[in-house]
MMTF fields as JSON, N, C-alpha, C and O atoms, coordinates in Angstrom:
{
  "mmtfVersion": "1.0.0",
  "mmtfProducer": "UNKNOWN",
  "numBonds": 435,
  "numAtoms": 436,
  "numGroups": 109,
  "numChains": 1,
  "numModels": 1,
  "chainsPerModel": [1],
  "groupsPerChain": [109],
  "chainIdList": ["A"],
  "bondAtomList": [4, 2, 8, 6, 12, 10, 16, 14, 20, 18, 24, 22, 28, 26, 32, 30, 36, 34, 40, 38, 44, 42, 48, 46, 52, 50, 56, 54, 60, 58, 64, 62, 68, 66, 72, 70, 76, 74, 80, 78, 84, 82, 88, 86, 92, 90, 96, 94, 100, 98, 104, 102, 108, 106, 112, 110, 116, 114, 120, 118, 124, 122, 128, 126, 132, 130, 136, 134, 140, 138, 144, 142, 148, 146, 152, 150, 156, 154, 160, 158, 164, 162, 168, 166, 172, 170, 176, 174, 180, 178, 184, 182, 188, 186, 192, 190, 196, 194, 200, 198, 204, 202, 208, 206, 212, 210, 216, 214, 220, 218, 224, 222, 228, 226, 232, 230, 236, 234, 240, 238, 244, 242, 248, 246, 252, 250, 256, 254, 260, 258, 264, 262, 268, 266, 272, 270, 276, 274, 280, 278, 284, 282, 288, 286, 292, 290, 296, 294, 300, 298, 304, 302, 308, 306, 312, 310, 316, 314, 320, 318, 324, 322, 328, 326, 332, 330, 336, 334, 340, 338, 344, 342, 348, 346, 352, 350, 356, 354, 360, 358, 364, 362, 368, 366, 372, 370, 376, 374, 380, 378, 384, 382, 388, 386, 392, 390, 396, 394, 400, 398, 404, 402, 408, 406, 412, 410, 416, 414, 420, 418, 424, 422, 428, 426, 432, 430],
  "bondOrderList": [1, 1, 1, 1, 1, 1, 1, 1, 1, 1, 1, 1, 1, 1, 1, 1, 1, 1, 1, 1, 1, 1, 1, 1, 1, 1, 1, 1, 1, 1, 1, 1, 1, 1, 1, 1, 1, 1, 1, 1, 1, 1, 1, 1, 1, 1, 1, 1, 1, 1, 1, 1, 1, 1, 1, 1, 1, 1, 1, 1, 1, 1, 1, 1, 1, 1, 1, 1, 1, 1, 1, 1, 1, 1, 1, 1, 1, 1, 1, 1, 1, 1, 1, 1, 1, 1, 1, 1, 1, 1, 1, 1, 1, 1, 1, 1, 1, 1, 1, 1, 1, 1, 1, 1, 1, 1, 1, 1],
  "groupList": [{"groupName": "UNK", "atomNameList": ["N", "CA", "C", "O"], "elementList": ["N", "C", "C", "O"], "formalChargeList": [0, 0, 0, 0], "bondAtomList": [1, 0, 2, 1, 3, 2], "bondOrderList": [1, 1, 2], "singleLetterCode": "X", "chemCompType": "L-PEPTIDE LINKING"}],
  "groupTypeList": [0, 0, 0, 0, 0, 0, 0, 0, 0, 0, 0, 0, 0, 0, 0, 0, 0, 0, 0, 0, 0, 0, 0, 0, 0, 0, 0, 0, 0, 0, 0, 0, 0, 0, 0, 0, 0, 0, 0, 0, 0, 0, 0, 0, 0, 0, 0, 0, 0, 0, 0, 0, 0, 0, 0, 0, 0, 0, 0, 0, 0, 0, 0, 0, 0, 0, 0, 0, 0, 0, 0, 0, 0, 0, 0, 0, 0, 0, 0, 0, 0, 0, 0, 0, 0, 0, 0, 0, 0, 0, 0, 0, 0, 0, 0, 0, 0, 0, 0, 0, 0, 0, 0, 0, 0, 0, 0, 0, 0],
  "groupIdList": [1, 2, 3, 4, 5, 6, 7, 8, 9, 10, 11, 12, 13, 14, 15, 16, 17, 18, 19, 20, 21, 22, 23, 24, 25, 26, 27, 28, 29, 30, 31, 32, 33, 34, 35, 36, 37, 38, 39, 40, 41, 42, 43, 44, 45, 46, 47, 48, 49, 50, 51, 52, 53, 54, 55, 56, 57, 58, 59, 60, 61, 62, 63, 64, 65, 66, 67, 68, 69, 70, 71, 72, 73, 74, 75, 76, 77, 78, 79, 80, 81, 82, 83, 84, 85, 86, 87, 88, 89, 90, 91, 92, 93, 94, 95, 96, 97, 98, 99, 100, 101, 102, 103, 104, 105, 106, 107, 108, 109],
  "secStructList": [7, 7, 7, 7, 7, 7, 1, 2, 2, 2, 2, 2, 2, 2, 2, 2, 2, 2, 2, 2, 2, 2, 2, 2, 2, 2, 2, 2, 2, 2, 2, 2, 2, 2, 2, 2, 2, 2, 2, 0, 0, 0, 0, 0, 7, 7, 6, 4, 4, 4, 6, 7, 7, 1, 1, 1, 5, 7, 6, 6, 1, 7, 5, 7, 7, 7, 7, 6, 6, 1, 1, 1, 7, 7, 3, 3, 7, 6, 6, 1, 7, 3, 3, 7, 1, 7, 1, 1, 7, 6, 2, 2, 2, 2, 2, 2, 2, 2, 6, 6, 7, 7, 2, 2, 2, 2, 5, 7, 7],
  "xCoordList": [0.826, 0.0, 0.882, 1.823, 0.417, 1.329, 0.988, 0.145, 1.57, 1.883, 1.074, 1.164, 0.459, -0.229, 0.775, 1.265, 1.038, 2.232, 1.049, -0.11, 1.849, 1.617, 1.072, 1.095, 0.356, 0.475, 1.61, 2.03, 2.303, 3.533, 4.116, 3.995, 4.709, 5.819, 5.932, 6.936, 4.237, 3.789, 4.034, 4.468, 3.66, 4.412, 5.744, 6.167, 6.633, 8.236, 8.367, 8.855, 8.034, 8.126, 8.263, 9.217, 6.847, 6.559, 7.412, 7.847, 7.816, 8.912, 10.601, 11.374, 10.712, 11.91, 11.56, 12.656, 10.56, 10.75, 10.54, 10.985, 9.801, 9.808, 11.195, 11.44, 11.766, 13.627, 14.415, 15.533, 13.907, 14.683, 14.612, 15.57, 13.109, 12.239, 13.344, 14.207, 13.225, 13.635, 15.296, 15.766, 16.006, 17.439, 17.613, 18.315, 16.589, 16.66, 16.294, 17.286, 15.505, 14.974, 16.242, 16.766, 16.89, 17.781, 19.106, 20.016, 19.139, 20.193, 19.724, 20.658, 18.305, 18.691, 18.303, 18.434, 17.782, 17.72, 19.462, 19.14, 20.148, 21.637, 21.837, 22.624, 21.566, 21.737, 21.285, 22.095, 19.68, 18.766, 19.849, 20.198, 20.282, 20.62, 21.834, 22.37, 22.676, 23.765, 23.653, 24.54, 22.774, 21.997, 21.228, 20.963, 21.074, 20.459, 21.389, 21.53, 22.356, 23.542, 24.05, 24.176, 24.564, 25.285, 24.705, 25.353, 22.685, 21.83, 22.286, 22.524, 22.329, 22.233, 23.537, 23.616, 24.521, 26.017, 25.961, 26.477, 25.453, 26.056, 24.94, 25.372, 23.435, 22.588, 22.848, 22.468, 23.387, 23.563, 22.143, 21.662, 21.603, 20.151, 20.639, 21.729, 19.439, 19.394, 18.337, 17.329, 18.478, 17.309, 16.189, 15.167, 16.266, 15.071, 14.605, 13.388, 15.309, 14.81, 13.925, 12.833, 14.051, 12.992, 12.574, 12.884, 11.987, 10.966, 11.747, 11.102, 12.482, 12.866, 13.785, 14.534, 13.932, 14.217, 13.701, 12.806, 14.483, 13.751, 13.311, 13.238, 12.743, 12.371, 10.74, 10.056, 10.152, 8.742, 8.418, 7.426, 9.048, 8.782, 8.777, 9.408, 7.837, 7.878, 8.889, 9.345, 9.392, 9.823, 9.925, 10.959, 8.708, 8.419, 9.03, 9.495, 8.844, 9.705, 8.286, 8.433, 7.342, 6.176, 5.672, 5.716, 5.202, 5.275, 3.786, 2.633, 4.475, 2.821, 1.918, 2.032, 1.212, -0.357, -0.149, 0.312, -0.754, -0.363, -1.721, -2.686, -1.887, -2.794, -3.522, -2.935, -4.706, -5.927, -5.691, -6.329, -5.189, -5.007, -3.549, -3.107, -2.853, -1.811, -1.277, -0.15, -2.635, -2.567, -3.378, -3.497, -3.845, -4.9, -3.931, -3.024, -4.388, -3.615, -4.281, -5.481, -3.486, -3.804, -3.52, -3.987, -2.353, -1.625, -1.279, -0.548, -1.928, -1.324, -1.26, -1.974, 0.306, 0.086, 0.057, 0.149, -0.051, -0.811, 0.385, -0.211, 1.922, 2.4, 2.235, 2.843, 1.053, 0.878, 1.087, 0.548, 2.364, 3.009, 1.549, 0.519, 1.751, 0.964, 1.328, 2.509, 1.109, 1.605, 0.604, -0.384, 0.69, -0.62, 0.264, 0.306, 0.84, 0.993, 1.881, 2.121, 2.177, 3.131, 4.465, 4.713, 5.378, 6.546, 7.397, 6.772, 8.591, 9.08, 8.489, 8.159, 8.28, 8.063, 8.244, 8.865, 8.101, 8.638, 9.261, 8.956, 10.114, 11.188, 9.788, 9.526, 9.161, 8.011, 7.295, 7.178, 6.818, 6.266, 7.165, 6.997, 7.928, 8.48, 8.775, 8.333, 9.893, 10.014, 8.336, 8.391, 6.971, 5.543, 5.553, 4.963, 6.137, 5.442, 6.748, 6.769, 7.837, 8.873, 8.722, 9.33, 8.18, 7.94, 6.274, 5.62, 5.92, 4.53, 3.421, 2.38, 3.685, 1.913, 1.726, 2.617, 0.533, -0.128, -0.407, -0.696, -0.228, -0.379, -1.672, -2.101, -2.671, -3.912, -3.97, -4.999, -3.235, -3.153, -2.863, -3.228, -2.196, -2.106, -2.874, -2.736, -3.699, -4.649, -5.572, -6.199, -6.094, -6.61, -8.021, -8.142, -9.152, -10.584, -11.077, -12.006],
  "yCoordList": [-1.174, 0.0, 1.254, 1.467, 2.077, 3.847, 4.076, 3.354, 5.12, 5.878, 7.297, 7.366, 8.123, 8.906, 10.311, 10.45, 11.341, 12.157, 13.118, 13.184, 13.992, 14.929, 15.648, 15.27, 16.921, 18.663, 19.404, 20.31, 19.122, 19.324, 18.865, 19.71, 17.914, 17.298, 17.662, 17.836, 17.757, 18.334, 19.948, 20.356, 20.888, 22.088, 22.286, 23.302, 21.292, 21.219, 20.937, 21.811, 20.018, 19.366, 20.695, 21.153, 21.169, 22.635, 23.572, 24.292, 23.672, 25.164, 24.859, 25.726, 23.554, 22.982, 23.044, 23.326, 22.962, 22.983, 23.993, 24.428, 24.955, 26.529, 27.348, 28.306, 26.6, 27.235, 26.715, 27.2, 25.234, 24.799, 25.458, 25.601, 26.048, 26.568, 27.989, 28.01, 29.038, 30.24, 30.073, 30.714, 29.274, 28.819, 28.848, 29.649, 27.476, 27.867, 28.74, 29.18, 29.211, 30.395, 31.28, 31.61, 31.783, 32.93, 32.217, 32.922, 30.639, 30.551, 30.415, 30.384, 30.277, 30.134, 31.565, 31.69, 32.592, 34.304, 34.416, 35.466, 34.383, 34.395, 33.722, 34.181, 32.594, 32.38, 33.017, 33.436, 33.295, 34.408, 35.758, 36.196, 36.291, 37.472, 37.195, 38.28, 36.495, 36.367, 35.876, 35.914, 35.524, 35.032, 36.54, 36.784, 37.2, 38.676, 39.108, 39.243, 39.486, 40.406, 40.283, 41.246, 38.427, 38.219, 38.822, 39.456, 38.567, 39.072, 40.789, 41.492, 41.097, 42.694, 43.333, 44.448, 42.599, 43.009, 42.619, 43.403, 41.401, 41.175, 41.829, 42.223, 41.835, 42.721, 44.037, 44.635, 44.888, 46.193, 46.853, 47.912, 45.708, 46.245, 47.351, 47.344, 48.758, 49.397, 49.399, 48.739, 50.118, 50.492, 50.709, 50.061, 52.078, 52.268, 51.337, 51.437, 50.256, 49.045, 48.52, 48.169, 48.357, 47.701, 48.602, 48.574, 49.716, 50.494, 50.943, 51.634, 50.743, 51.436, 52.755, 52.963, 53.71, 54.767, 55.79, 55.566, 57.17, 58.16, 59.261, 60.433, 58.189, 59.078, 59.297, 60.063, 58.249, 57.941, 58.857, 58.449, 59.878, 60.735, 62.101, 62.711, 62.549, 64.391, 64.793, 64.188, 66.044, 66.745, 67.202, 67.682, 67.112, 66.818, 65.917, 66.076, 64.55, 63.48, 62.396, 61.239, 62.73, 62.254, 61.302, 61.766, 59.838, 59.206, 59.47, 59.566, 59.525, 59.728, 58.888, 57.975, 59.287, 58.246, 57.497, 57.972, 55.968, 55.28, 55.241, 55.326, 55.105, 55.345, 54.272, 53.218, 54.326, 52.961, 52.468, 51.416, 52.617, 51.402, 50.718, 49.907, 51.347, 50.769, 49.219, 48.723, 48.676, 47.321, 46.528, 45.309, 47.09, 45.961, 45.573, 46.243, 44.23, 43.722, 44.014, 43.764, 44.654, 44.896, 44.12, 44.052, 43.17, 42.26, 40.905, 40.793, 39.923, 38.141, 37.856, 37.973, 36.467, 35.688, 34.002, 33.442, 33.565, 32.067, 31.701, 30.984, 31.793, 31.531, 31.702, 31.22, 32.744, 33.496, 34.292, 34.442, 35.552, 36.532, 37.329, 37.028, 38.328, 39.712, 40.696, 40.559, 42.259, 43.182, 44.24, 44.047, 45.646, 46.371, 47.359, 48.29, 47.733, 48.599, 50.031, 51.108, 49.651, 50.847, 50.024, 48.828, 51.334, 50.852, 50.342, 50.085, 50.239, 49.299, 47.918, 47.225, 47.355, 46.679, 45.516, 45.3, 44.499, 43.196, 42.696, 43.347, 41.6, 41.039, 40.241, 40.407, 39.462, 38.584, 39.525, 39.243, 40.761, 40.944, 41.676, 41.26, 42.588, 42.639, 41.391, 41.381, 40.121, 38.906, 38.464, 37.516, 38.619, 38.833, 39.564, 39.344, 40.279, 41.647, 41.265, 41.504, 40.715, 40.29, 39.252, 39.135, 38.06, 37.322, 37.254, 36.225, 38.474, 38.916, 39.172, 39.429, 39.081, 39.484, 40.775, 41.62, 40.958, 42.563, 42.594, 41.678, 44.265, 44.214, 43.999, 43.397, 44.613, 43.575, 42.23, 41.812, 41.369, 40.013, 39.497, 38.377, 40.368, 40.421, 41.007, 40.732, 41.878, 42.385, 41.87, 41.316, 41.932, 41.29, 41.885, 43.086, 40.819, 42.087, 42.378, 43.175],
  "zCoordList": [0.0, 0.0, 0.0, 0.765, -1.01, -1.272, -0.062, 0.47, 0.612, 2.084, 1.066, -0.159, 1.785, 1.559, 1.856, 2.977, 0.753, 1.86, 2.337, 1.93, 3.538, 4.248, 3.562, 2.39, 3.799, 3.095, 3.582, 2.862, 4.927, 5.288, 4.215, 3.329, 3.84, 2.932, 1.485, 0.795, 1.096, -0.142, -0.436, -1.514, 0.791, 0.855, 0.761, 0.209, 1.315, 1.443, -0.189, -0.905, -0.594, -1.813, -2.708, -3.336, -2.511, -3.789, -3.584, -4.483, -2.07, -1.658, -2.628, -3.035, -2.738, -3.126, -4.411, -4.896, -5.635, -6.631, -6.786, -7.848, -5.93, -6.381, -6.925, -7.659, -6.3, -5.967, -6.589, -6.766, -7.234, -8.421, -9.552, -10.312, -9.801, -10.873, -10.954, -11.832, -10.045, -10.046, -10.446, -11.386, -9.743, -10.183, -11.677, -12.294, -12.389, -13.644, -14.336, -14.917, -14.592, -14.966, -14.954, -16.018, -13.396, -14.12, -14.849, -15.285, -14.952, -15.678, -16.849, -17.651, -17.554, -18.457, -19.394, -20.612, -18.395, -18.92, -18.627, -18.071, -18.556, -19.473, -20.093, -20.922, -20.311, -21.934, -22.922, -23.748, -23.125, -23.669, -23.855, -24.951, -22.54, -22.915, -23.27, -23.047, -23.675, -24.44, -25.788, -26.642, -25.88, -27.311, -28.076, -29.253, -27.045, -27.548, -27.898, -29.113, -27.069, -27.205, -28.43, -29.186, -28.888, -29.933, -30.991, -31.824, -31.048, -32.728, -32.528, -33.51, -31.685, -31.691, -32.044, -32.559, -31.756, -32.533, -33.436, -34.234, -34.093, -35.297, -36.601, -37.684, -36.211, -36.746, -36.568, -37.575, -35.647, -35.162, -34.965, -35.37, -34.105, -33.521, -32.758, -32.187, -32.748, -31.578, -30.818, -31.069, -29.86, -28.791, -29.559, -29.33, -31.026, -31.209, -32.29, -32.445, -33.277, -33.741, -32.629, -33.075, -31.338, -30.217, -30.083, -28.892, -30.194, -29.655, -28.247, -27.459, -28.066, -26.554, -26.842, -25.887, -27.907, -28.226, -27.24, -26.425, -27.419, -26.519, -27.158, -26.788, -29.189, -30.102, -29.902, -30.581, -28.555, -28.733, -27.251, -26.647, -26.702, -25.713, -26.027, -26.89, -25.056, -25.587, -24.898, -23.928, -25.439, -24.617, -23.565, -23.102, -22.942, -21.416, -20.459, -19.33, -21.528, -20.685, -20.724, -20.329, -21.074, -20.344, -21.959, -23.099, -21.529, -23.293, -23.85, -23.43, -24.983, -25.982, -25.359, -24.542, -25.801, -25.671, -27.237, -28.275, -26.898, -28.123, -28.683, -27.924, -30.088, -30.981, -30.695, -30.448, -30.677, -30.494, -31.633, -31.689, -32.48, -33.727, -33.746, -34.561, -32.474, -32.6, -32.041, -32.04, -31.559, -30.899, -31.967, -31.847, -32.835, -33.522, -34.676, -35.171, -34.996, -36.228, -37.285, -37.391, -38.313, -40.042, -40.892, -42.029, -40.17, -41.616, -40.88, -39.896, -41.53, -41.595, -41.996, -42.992, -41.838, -43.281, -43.018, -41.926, -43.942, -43.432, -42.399, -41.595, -41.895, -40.543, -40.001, -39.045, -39.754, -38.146, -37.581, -36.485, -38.31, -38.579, -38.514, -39.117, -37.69, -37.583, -37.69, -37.369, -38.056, -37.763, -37.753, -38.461, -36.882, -36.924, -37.864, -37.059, -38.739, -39.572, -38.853, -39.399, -37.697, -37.126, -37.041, -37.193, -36.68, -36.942, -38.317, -39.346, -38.267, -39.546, -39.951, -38.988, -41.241, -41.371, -41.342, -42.383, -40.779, -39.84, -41.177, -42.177, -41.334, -42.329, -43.312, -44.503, -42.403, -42.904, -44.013, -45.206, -43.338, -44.276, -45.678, -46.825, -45.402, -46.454, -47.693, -48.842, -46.856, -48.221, -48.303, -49.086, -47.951, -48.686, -49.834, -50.892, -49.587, -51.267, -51.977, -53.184, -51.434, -52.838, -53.098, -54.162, -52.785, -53.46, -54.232, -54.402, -54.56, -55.288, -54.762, -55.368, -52.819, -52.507, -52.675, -52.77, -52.715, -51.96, -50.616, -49.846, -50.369, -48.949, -48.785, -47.801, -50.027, -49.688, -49.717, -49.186, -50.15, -49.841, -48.349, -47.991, -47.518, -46.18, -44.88, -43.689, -45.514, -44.717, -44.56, -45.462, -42.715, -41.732, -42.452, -42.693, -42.791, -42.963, -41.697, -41.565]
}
């Protein structure tokens, strides 16, 4: 016959994988961020390629208000690739229109 465990033991149990969980996690967000680092040198990503520019603040200091159309999607393509039409244009969609779509061929109705 199985032995039934505790909620004591079962709490110990979860506190211990909680802490295994968090361990990994930050090891494997350095790998991630060394895996970032490398695309961003060798692409010569910047800040404002991610949107984290300090071209999207007023002068004030204080950030725009973002456009209500700026969360909705305008463009998919049968991968799953979305984009709402702000910003540069994601890689996906660009090789779309060179290999012959329209951007109406990509737009969400």
């Amino acid at each position: 016959m199985v032995r039934k465990r505790t909620a004591l033991e079962i709490d110990a149990e979860i506190a211990k994988l909680q802490r295994e969980r968090e361990e990994t996690r930050v090891a494997e967000k350095a790998g991630v961020v060394a895996r970032m680092k490398e695309a961003i040198a060798y692409y010569g990503i910047t800040a404002a390629d991610l949107g984290l520019g300090g071209a999207s603040r007023k002068a004030s200091g204080s950030a725009k208000k973002p456009s209500p159309e700026a969360g909705r999607v305008k463009f998919k393509d049968d991968a799953g690739h979305t984009w709402s039409g702000f910003g540069p244009k994601p890689r996906w969609f660009a090789e779309a229109l060179a290999s012959g779509k329209t951007e109406a061929d990509l737009r969400v109705a």
